[in-house]
C-alpha positions, 0 to 999 in steps of 0.5 A: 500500500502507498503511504506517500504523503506526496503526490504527483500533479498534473498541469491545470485545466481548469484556469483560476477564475473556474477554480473559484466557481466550483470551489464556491459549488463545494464549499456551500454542500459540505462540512469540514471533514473529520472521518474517513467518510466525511473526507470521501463524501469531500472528496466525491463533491470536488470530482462531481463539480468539475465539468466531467474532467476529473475520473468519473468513477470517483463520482461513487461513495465506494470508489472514494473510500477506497482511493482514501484507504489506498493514499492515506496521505490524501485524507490529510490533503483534503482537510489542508485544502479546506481549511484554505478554502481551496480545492485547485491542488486536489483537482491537480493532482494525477490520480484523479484526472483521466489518464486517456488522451481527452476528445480535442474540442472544436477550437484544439482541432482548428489550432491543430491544423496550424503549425507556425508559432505565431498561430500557436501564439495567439491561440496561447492568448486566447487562454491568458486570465482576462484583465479589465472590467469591459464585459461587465460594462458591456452586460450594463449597457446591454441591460439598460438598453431600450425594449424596442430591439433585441439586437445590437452590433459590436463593431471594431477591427482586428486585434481589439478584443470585442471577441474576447469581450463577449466571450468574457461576458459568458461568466455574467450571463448565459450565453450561446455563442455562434462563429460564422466567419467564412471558411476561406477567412480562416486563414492566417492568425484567425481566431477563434475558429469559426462553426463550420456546421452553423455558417453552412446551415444559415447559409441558404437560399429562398424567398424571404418568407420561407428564409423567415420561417427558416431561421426561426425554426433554426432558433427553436432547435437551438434553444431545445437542443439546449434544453436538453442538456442542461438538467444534466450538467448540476447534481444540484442546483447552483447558487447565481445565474453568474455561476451557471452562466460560467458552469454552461461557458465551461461546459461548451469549452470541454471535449468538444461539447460545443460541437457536438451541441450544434451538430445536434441542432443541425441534425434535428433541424434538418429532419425538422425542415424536411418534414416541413417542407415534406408537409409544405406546412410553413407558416411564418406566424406558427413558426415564430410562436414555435420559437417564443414556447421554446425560448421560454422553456429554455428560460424555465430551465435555466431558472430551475438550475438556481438556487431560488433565493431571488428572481432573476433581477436583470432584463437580459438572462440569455445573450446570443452572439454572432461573430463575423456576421458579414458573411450573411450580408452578402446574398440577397433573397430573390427579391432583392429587397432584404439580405440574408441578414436582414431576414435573420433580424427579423426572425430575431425580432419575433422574440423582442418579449423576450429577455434576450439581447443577440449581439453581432460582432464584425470588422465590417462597418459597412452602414447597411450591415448594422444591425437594428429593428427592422420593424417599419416604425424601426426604420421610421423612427431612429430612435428605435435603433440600438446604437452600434457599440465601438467600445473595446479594450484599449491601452491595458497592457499588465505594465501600466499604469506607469509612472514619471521619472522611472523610464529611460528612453532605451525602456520605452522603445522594447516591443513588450513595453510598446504592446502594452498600449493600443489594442490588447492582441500584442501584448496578450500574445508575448505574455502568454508565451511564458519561457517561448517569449524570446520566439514571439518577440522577433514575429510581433512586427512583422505580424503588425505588419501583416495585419496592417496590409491584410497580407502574408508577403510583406517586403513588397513594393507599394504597388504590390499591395492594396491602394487600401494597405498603402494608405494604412500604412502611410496614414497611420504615421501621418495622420490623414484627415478625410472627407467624412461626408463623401460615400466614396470616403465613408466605403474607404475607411470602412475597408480600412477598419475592415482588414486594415487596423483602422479604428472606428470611434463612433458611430452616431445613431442614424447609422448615416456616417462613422468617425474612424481614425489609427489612435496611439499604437507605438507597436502598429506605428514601429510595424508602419514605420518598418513598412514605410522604410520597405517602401521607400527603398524599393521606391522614393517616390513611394510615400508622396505618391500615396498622399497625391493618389488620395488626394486625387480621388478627392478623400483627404481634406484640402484645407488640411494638406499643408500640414499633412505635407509638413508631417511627411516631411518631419516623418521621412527625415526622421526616418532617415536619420534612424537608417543613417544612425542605424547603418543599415537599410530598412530591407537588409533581411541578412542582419539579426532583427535587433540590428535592423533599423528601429525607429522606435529607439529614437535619433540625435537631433542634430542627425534629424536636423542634417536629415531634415534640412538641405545643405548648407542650411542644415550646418549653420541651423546648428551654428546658430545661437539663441535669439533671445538669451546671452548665450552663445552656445551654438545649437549643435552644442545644446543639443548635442546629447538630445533626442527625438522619437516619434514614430506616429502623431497624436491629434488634441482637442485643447490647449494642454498638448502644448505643454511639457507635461504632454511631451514627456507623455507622448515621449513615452510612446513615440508620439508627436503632438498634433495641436488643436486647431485655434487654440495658439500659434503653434501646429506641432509638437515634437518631443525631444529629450534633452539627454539621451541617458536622462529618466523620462520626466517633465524636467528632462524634456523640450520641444520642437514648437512648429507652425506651418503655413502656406501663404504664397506671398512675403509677410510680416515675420511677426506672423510666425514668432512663437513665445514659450511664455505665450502658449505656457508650453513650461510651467511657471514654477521652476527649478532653477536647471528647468528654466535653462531648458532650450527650445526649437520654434520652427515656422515652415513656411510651405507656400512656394507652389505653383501660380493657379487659378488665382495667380499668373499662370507658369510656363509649362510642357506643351507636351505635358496634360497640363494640371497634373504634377510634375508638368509645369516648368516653375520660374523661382526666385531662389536665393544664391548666397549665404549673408549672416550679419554681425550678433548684436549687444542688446541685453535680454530678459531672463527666459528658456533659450529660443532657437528660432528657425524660419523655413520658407519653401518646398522644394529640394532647396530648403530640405533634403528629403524632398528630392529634385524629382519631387518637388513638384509633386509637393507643390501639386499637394500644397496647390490644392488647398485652392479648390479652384486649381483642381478646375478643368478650364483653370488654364483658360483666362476668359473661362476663369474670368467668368467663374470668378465674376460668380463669386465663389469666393471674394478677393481683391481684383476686378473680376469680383468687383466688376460691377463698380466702374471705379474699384477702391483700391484696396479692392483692385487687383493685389501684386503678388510678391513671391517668396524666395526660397530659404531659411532664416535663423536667430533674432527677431525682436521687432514684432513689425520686423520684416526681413531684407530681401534675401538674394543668395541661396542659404540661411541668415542669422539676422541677430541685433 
């Protein structure tokens, strides 16, 4: 006989929140052991309430008492784990659990059929503890919705969680969860695994009526078929509707019950129907009260598996789902009039008097799949409509929340630290990896990248994927604004929420247009910034022509496009001082993944600023000293150890993303700052950390303070003097080392473009189709030597040293990362803000001269004032002064200072 007091264990099945459940089962049935038969009625209660996964025969009295005698040491074990509450080591242990190979389930056989890590990865995922609140929020907003519908959508892209969220919410209320996604969908990294049987079954065709009568007979067949299971699965009844709900998700978990479950609904559907049809005895009415009898004997029987200490006090006892439900949006009954889908809605519908609520999830935000009453006063009344729900997980990573001034810059640029933020998919994945975490970490970008191009192949040309996949590549770092009202733009972002990471924030009630956009995701923005750098070394132009094609198909915002091309040249000059630094190019597969570049890691400001700026302007930008302090160290010096690190940008709604307090923050995640409109001066933000080794905190950091405009004539330099003090970009209490900080103002000045439809016209190719870019030969009056006059002696007020660099133009003249070939293409992009030089007959003079007498917009000339014979002059005709190209550093005190004109090429320091 063993008389080992050890045992031996086997790796937990259960997972620690259904420990709890079951514990809490045990713990209200029996008293504390103190015989032999006391401990082997403990004993048969802990393998009766484990969901059949522990030895059956352990279920019988006899069996326990002789498993007691034979380990003598287990009676003992059993009074340990009572007095602890806790049963989870009994059920470990190796003699109580079945030594067969146990029936793989619906799930284990579909992750079976993959064998890269990265499928295995995620399928890891799937099973790591839930953190957060969000299907309890879900079950409350469920509950306090309206009467009218019992249906209501979920929708958000890839990776976000909302399966997740609703599969958590099975611990709450009983839920019957259905996948229907596409066999061919499930491809690569999808998950969770679709039921085949179920899509195959909802998968017909016929009159709307008979497809009415069909889906409702499905919904009977589910709700008996349930029916017949559940007295069976409790000894007795449990004590809340929360644990049966967890007992039943447990339940369809385990050896392939869901399956079963559903091959039987199908089966006895199918007998069902063909008798049915045999009978030709389909009628909708009698079929919908068929399915409202069965409902509620389901609902009976869930109320007898409770303890009754109280009524059920929710509105919702039963939760349905659909996952993927665009599938059934795709074939419409031969009417033409409704879709499969709308006609499931319907047949839902009969059951609104029920306490049902059945949610359908999807990427999909096309309007016309979202879900609602489809009732005529439904479609009537907006009101009536459930409102579409975009709510999921987000930044919720196991680090955070995080605190200031216990980061260094080379922490925050780690792929585990960066997937602490944004959608949960990421981090999930790397946690649940355990010792194999070093085989997940150098597949996450490269998985990013994928997901964001909905494509496997992924160093590839950007005329090798999607116009859909190179716009979220490029948008995501950039940050597009779209033309939300245009339906061609709306079907646009729809594919890019769809297969391409895009995120929908809202969806307003009349379903008429979304609000959608790439919010903070460092991990996504590093995968972006890696695609981007593919991109451009198999093609320059790459990046240029993405915002040009968008902006010839009328998606972007024109108002917008001056800063939009100020980001894309901050972003390319950053990038290539991170390859510069790196010393490799972004497609030099032969290196280890740690050596490639990464643009997460940051770059030395003086790097960005040679990579930003053409030369020579980018060497005496860093000669150049404060214009407002007496300090005469050079820009080059100051910054010598600083840093930026911004692989995305970051849109504010108020004034406080112009503060230091907001740059630490968005230092933290790579983030520049896009201000909010109206609020100061200023455009963006770019974060720099003053020295490289510093902790990551308010004091250790500045900022590049950027306007952009794109006037087309010479102004006042006043217009573009940017004052720390003026938006309170410090704070006002200092210590004395943080009121030395420097700062960077840069006023890009982008308006050199070509003459349009409000100017004189340029010379062009007669062989060129004139109006498209890279046709019209430029007359520019570029400057052709450097002046820097003498630094004066004026005395200045104490304040943060301002190094002020003011760059006007756009072309390959002032900065670098624009080449020869792209410049009028930056023009074309900067021209469009005059929705008149997008005009068909903007080259003919009399045409224009009766378009403008219109009156599409007013400005001084004749053609708007024609209709005076004698035009005041501050009215007539304005002479327009071109700028010359170049770039301008150090003093301007004067608020009425207008600087000389500057002849030759290069910078001025004009210092007095």
């Amino acid at each position: 006989m063993d008389i080992s007091r050890s045992f031996e264990y086997v790796e937990d099945v259960f997972g620690d929140e259904t420990h709890r459940l079951m514990d809490d089962q045990v713990l209200e049935t029996c008293k504390p052991p103190e015989t032999v038969q006391t401990a082997a009625s403990l004993l048969m209660i802990i393998v009766d309430s484990s969901n059949g996964k522990l030895e059956s025969k352990y279920t019988n009295l006899s069996e326990c008492k002789t498993l007691l005698a034979k380990h003598d040491g287990l009676a003992d074990e059993l009074k340990r784990a009572w007095s602890h509450q806790s049963f989870k080591n009994i059920r470990k242990m190796k003699i109580l659990n079945v030594p067969s190979k146990p029936k793989l389930s619906n799930q284990e056989k579909f992750y079976r059929r993959f064998n890269t890590f990265p499928d295995r990865a995620i399928y890891t995922a799937w099973k790591e503890q839930y953190r957060g609140n969000y299907h309890e929020i879900l079950y409350n907003s469920l509950n306090r919705m309206r009467h009218s519908s019992n249906t209501v959508s979920i929708i958000q892209s890839s990776g976000s969680g909302k399966s997740r969220m609703v599969d958590n919410l099975a611990h709450l209320v009983f839920t019957i969860p259905f996948n229907i996604r596409p066999t061919e969908d499930s491809q690569y990294l999808a998950f969770p695994p679709p039921d085949a049987q179920i899509l195959a079954l909802l998968d017909e065709r016929g009159s709307t009526d008979k497809l009415h009568a069909y889906y409702l007979r499905f919904l009977r067949h589910v709700f008996e078929e349930i029916c017949i299971i559940l007295p069976g699965l409790f000894c007795k009844p449990v004590s809340s509707y929360a644990t049966l709900a967890t007992s039943w998700r447990c339940y369809l978990e385990s050896d392939g019950n869901r399956q079963s479950l559903y091959d039987s609904v199908v089966q006895a559907f199918r007998q069902s129907w063909y008798k049915a049809e045999l009978e030709k005895n389909i009628v909708v009415k009698d079929f919908a009260t068929e399915t409202r009898v069965a409902f509620n004997q389901l609902s009976t029987a869930i109320d007898c598996c409770i303890k009754p200490t109280r009524p059920f006090e929710e509105k919702i006892k039963v939760v349905m789902y659909f996952d993927e439900f665009h599938s059934l949006s795709t074939v419409s009954a031969p009417s033409n009039k409704y879709d499969r889908l709308d006609v499931l809605f319907a047949a839902i519908g009969s059951l609104s008097s029920q306490p049902l609520m059945v949610i359908f999830l999807s990427t999909v935000s096309h309007m016309s799949s979202a879900p609602y009453a489809r009732s005529a006063r439904a479609r009537q009344d907006w009101d009536e409509l459930q409102p579409t729900i975009t709510e999921t997980p987000f930044d919720c990573g196991p680090m955070l929340p995080l605190a200031s001034n216990t980061l260094r810059l080379q922490d925050t640029c780690t792929i585990e630290f960066m997937a602490q933020f944004g959608r949960p998919l990421f981090w999930t994945m790397i946690q649940s990896a355990g010792d194999s975490k070093d085989q997940v970490l150098p597949l996450i970008i490269d998985l990013a990248r994928s997901k964001l191009l909905c494509q496997n192949d992924i160093d590839v040309d950007y005329l090798d994927v999607t116009k859909h996949a190179r716009t979220a590549v490029v948008d995501l770092r950039l940050m597009f604004d779209y033309e939300p009202w245009q339906e061609a733009t709306r079907a646009f972002e729809a594919e890019l929420v769809a297969s391409h990471m895009r995120t929908v924030f809202s969806i307003p009630q009349t379903l008429e247009y979304f609000w959608s956009g790439y919010p903070s995701e460092p991990l996504l923005a590093e995968a972006a910034a890696q695609q981007m750098g593919v991109f451009h070394s198999k093609n320059p132009d790459s990046i240029v022509n993405v915002l040009q094609n968008n902006l010839d198909s009328g998606r972007l915002d024109k108002v917008e496009c001056g800063e939009l091309v100020a980001r894309a040249l901050l972003t390319l000059a950053y990038d290539r001082a991170i390859e510069r630094e790196s010393k490799s190019p972004a497609t030099d597969n032969s290196r280890d993944w740690k050596e490639k570049p990464w643009y997460s890691r940051g770059a030395s400001v003086i790097t960005f600023i040679e990579e930003l700026f053409a030369s020579p302007y980018a060497g005496q930008i860093l000669d150049c000293i404060p214009n407002n302090v007496e300090d005469t160290r050079p820009f080059r010096e100051v910054f010598q150890n600083a840093k930026v690190r911004f692989t995305h940008f970051g849109k504010m709604a108020d004034e406080s993303g112009t503060t230091s307090d907001a740059a630490w923050v968005a230092l933290i995640r790579g983030m520049a700052i896009i201000a909010a409109k109206g609020m100061c001066s200023i455009d963006h933000v770019i974060p720099v950390l003053l020295h490289k080794d510093a902790t990551i905190c308010e004091e250790a950091v500045t900022g590049m303070l950027i306007s952009v405009k794109t006037r087309k004539t010479k102004g006042n330099m006043a217009d573009y003097k940017v004052d720390e003090k003026t938006i309170k970009f410090f704070p006002h209490s200092e210590s004395t080392k943080a009121s030395q900080r420097p700062y960077i103002t840069l006023a890009m000045e982008l308006g050199i473009q070509p003459s349009n439809s409000n100017t004189s016209e340029p010379t062009k190719d007669k062989g060129k189709k004139c109006g498209s870019p890279g046709t019209s030969q430029l007359k520019w009056q570029t400057p052709s030597k450097i002046t820097i006059a003498e630094p004066g002696r004026q005395h200045y007020p104490s304040a943060h040293p301002q190094y002020r660099i003011f760059a006007y133009g756009c072309s390959n003249t002032v900065y670098k990362v624009i080449t020869s070939t792209q410049w009028e293409k930056y023009q074309f992009l900067l021209a469009s803000e005059d929705f008149l030089a997008d005009h068909p007959r903007k080259d003919d003079d009399e045409e224009m001269t009766l378009l403008r007498q219109m009156k599409p917009f007013w400005k001084a000339g004749g053609d708007f004032y024609h209709w005076i014979s004698d035009v005041p002059n501050r009215l007539s005709e304005a002479e327009v002064e071109p700028m010359p190209e170049g770039v301008i550093t150090g003093v301007v005190l004067d608020a009425a200072f207008d600087p000389p004109e500057v002849r030759p090429t290069g910078i001025s320091n004009f210092l007095h």
